[in-house]
Phi, psi and omega in degrees: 000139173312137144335317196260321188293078177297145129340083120009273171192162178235188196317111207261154177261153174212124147292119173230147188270202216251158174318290173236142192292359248198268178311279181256071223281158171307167161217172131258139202254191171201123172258125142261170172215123139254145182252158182229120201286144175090010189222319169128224230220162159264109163240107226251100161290127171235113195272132182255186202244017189245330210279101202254344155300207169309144200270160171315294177301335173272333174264011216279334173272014225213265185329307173301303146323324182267333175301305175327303164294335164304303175220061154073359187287137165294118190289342162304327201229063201191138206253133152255169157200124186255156191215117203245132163183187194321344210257312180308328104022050220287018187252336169092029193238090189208127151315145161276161197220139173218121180239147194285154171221075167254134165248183215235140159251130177243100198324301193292300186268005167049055195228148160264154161203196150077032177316108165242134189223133173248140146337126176252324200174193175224014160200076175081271176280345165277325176282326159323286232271020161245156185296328180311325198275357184309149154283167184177156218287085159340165170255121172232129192246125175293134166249135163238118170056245210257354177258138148301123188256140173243159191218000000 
């Protein structure tokens, strides 16, 4: 892992809630945070296998949000990344998988949204060392009267 990424803290439990309340109930995750100073931040969403509510991926604007609030993060300035393996699982038959969840922040409605999502990698140290995974200037989208502006 680079240098310039420091640690935070690892996997810390977080609640977040569910698309609709009714249909898709909150769940729980396990959060790291890296910080990269001067830059924002890293937050690596891990769907655990106690997590019996809405999945990390299905909620993933929902999740990103409660990290942000949780501990204080620029929504501007902060990289998600989920993170699926044996753990995810209660049969444990899974690979690890670590993927970008990037999305457009929307200034008027303090909301994430537009989730596109890539493959980073199958380990850590792999996914660090791509530039993608860096923080850098969230796509923030303005709303006027009915349009969304994206910048």
């Amino acid at each position: 892992m680079s240098d310039r990424i420091k640690n935070v803290f690892k996997q810390r439990l977080m609640e977040f809630p569910g698309q609709f309340p009714t249909a898709f109930g909150g769940g729980i995750c396990e959060v790291d945070l890296y910080e990269v100073p001067g830059e924002g931040h890293i937050v690596v969403i891990r769907e655990i296998a106690e997590n019996k509510g809405c999945s990390t991926v299905n909620c993933i604007e929902n999740v990103a949000l409660q990290a942000c609030r949780d501990f204080n993060l620029d929504p501007n300035r902060v990289v998600i990344l989920n993170h699926l393996g044996p753990f995810s699982y209660e049969n444990g038959d899974r690979e690890e998988e670590w993927s970008l969840a990037d999305m457009a922040w929307h200034e008027e409605w303090q909301r994430f949204g537009r989730p596109a999502w890539g493959f980073m990698g199958r380990t850590l140290e792999e996914v660090l060392a791509n530039p993608k995974a860096l923080p850098r200037a969230t796509r923030v989208i303005e709303s006027t009267a009915n349009t969304a502006v994206l910048q």
